[in-house]
C-alpha positions, -999 to +999 in steps of 0.1 A: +123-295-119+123-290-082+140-316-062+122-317-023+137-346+004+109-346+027+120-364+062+091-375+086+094-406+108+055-414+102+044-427+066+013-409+070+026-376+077+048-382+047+021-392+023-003-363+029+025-337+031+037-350-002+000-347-020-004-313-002+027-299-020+021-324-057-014-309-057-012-270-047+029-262-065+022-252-097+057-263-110+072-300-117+079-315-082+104-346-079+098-357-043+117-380-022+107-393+012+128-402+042+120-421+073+144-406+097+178-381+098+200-408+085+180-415+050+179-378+045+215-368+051+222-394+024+194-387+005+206-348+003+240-362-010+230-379-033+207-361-047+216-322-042+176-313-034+166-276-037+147-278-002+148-302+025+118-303+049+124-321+079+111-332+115+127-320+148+117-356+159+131-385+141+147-422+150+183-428+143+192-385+137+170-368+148+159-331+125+188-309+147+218-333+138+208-330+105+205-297+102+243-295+118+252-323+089+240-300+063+255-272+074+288-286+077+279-291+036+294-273+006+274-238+002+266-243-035+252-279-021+232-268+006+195-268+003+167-249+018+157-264+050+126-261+065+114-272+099+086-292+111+081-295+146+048-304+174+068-293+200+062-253+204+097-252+222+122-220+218+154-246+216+141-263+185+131-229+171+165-219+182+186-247+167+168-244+134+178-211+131+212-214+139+215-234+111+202-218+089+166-230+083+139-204+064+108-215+080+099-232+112+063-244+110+047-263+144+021-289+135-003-299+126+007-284+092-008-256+080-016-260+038-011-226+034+018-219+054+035-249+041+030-242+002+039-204+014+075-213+028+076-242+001+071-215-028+093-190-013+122-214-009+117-224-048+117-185-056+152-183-039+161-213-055+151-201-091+168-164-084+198-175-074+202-202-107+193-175-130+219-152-113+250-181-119+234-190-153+236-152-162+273-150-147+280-179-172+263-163-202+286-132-195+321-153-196+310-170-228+304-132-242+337-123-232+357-157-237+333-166-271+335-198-260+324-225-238+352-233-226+355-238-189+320-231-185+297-258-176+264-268-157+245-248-181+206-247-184+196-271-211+172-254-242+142-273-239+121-255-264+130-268-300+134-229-316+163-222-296+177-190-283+172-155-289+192-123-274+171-090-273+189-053-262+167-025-254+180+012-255+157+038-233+157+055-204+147+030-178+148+003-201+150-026-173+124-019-151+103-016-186+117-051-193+093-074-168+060-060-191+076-066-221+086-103-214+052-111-195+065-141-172+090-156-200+116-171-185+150-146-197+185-137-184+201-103-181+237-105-193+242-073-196+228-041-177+231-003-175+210+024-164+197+029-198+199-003-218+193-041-211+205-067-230+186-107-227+187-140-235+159-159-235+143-194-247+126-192-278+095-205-282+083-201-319+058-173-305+073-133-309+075-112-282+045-084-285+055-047-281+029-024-276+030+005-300+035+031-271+067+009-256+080+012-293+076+052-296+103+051-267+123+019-270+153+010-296+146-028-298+173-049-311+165-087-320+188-112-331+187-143-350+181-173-335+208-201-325+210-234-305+246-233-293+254-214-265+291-208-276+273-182-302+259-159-276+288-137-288+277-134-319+239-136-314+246-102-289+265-084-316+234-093-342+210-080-316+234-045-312+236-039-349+202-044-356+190-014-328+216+007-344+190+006-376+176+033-357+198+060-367+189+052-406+158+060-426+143+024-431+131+040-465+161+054-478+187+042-457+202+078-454+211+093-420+188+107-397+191+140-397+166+142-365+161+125-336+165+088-342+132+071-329+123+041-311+112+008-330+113-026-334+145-039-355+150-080-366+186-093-376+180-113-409+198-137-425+202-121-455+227-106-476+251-094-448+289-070-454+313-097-450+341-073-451+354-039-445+390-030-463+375+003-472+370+013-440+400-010-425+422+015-451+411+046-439+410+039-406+449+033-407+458+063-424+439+081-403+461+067-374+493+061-387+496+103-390+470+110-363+506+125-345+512+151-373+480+158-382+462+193-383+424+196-374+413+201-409+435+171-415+417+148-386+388+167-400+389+149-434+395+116-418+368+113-398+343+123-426+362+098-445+350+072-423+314+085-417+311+089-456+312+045-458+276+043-455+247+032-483+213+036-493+209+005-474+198+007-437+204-030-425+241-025-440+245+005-428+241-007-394+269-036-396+290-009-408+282+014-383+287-015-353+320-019-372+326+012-372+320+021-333+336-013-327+368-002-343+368+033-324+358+015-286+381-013-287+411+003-313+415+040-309+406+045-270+432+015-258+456+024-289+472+049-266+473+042-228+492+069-216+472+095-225+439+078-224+442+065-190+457+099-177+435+125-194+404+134-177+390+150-210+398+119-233+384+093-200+348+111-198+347+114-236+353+079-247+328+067-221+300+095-240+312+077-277+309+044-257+268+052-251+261+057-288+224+053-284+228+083-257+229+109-286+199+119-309+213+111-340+244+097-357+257+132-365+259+140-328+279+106-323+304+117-353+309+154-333+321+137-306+344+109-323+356+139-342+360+161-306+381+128-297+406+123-323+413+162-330+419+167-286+441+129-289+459+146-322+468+177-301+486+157-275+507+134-295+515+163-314+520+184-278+542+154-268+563+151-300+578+188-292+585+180-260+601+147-270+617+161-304+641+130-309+602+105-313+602+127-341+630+125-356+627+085-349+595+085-369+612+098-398+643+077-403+622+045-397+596+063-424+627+064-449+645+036-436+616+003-433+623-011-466+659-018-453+670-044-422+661-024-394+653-026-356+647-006-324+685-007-315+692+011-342+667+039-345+673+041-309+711+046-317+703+073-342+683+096-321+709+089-293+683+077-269+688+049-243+676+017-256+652+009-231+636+048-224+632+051-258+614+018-259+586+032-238+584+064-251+577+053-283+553+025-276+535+054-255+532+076-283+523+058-313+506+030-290+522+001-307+559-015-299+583-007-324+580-041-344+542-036-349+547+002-359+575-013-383+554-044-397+522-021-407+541+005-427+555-025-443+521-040-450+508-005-460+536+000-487+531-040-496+494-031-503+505+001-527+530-022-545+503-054-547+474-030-559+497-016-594+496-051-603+536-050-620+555-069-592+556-108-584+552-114-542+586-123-535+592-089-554+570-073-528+582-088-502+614-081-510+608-043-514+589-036-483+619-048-461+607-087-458+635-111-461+612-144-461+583-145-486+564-171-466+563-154-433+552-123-456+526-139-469+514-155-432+522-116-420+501-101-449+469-130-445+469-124-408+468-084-412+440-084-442+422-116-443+435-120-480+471-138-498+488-111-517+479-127-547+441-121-537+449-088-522+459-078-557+434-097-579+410-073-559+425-044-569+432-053-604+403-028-614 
């Protein structure tokens, strides 16, 4: 609703402007009437109005003191002021614009020009709260919460939410036909893919059968909460990346993926992914040593987790390109932030739906991890004594161990050696230390012959209980699940 202080010294004036605008606005209209300055100053307080229409000629304040009161007002506060005057004089023209009016209309009214300036003011007004409300939906993405967020838009249609992401080229300027005067926000935008949220209202957005031969569409489930507009965008993301499976056979594409229309259902969904988790870390925990055939094997290693399912193939695959984005590009910052090559490549893997099929997008993970390989490896010759580092702590983590003392056995100052390492495996030293200790505490867990504090003890933890807190926090599982899983 629309909020309108109208401020007119005659109750006549007041009346028929205020049917003019209830009759001819084609949205709600909450209007309050003021008989001079004074009433609408206090009125535009109280209230926080969208628009403020006003006479230049008024008892008590007259229209130009309290268009200097309003703006001396808070910006976000402000409303829309515009000016009603029967005096065809420049200095009220020219005081209304100096602060800050849109319209100056002389009288007697005009209908037209009045609903004109009236409707443009409420365009504004709309624009402007769907631009904060769309700044608030992208900090809830990012925080995945609600916290410090507030004055959000209330869901007034009983289905809830929905969050659609569109992949093509020109995919937002293709948006406005899609949507056909819905009411939606853009949260997130780039030249070639849109993501919304809009209202639901029980009825499905209709795509015609041309838009679908060149759009990915990606719908989410629906929700009523906006704290799960995280987790509604990643539903809407791995349900577009469908399109890069058969929907038949759920194999890969070999050709170009196509465009379609793909739902998120609430069905049977992968709640986990140790498989993958597992060779994802052996992948990085020799990525320094490694060979290309070697980073070769990996990577098909991790492209070979996929089904005959297409709708789990796709939460692997988001899981998959989530792990690569967020892990393996920030997992080393000195090279990644300083190499032009590895810079201009991550931001091609980052724009999967760029390449023609999934294939295309493995080339270039592959092109990644061999050129990243090369340079720690390029690094650890120049830097011998990392080396030579790496393989005492390699024989030596089962033992009481810590940076000082590596750093004493490759004769390296404490604090130079700090940052070297940490630069080329692109953990600190205690987190490189704690996951070779969780790796070999998986091994020993998975035979199924040792007790936890057993474990523990061999893999270089003094305390079983911060073991086990270490171990949950790293896989999600006790050890005593961990190896019940593996019993097989």
């Amino acid at each position: 609703m629309i909020t309108i202080v109208l401020a007119d010294d005659e109750k006549l004036i007041r009346a028929g402007l205020k049917k003019i605008l209830l009759d001819t606005i084609d949205i709600p209209l909450e209007i309050i009437e003021a008989k001079n300055g004074e009433e609408a100053l206090q009125a535009c307080k109280e209230k926080k109005p969208e628009i403020l229409i006003t006479d230049i000629r008024m008892p008590v304040m007259d229209g130009v003191e309290l268009m200097k009161n309003i703006s001396a007002m808070e910006e976000k506060q402000k409303p829309a002021i515009i000016v009603l005057s029967g005096y065809d004089d420049f200095s009220y023209a020219k005081a209304a614009i100096q602060s800050g009016a849109l319209s100056y209309i002389l009288k007697p009214v005009d209908k037209k020009e009045l609903c004109a300036a009236v409707n443009s003011a409420i365009m504004n007004c709309l624009k402007e709260e769907k631009e904060q409300n769309e700044e608030k939906f992208r900090q809830i993405i990012e925080k995945g919460r609600l916290d410090g967020v507030s004055g959000l838009p209330e869901i007034t249609v009983k289905n809830g939410l929905r969050c659609i992401v569109i992949y093509g080229r020109n995919s937002a300027q293709a948006l406005e036909a899609v949507m056909q005067g819905r009411r939606y926000y853009v949260v997130e935008q780039t030249k070639n893919s849109v993501l919304i949220v809009y209202p639901f209202d029980g009825v499905e957005v209709q795509y015609a059968a041309s838009y679908l031969d060149t759009y990915i569409v990606g719908i989410s489930g629906p929700a009523d909460d906006y704290s799960m507009l995280r987790t509604m965008r990643r539903q809407a993301v791995t349900a577009a990346m469908q399109a890069f499976f058969d929907t038949e056979t759920g194999k890969l594409r070999e050709r170009e993926r196509c465009g379609g229309l793909y739902y998120w259902e609430n069905d049977n969904h992968i709640n986990e992914f140790t498989a993958l988790d597992e060779i994802y870390e052996k992948m990085i925990s020799h990525c320094d040593l490694a060979t290309p055939d070697e980073v070769q094997k990996d990577i098909d290693a991790l492209f070979g987790c996929f089904n005959d399912n297409a709708k789990l193939n796709s939460e692997t695959l988001y899981y998959l390109y989530r792990k690569i984005t967020s892990n393996l590009f920030s997992r080393y910052p000195g090279y990644t932030d300083s190499d032009m090559y590895l810079h201009i490549k991550s931001i091609m893997i980052e724009n999967i739906f760029e390449y023609a099929n999934l294939s295309e997008w493995q080339s270039s993970v592959l092109d990644y991890a061999v050129y990243l390989a090369a340079l720690l490896k390029q690094d650890t010759k120049e830097s011998p004594y990392i080396t030579e580092a790496l393989a005492f702590i390699k024989t030596h983590f089962k033992k009481n161990i810590n940076m000082a003392m590596v750093a004493n056995q490759v004769s390296v100052n404490y604090t130079w050696f700090s940052e070297k390492f940490k630069e080329h495996t692109g953990v600190n030293f205690n987190e490189y230390l704690k996951r070779l200790r969780i790796e070999e505490a998986k091994n020993l867990l998975e035979k199924g012959c040792y007790k936890v504090y057993e474990v523990a003890e061999r893999c270089g933890f003094s305390d079983v209980k911060y073991f086990m807190k270490i171990f949950r926090e790293e896989t999600g599982m006790s050890p005593t699940e961990w190896s019940k899983k593996h019993e097989s």
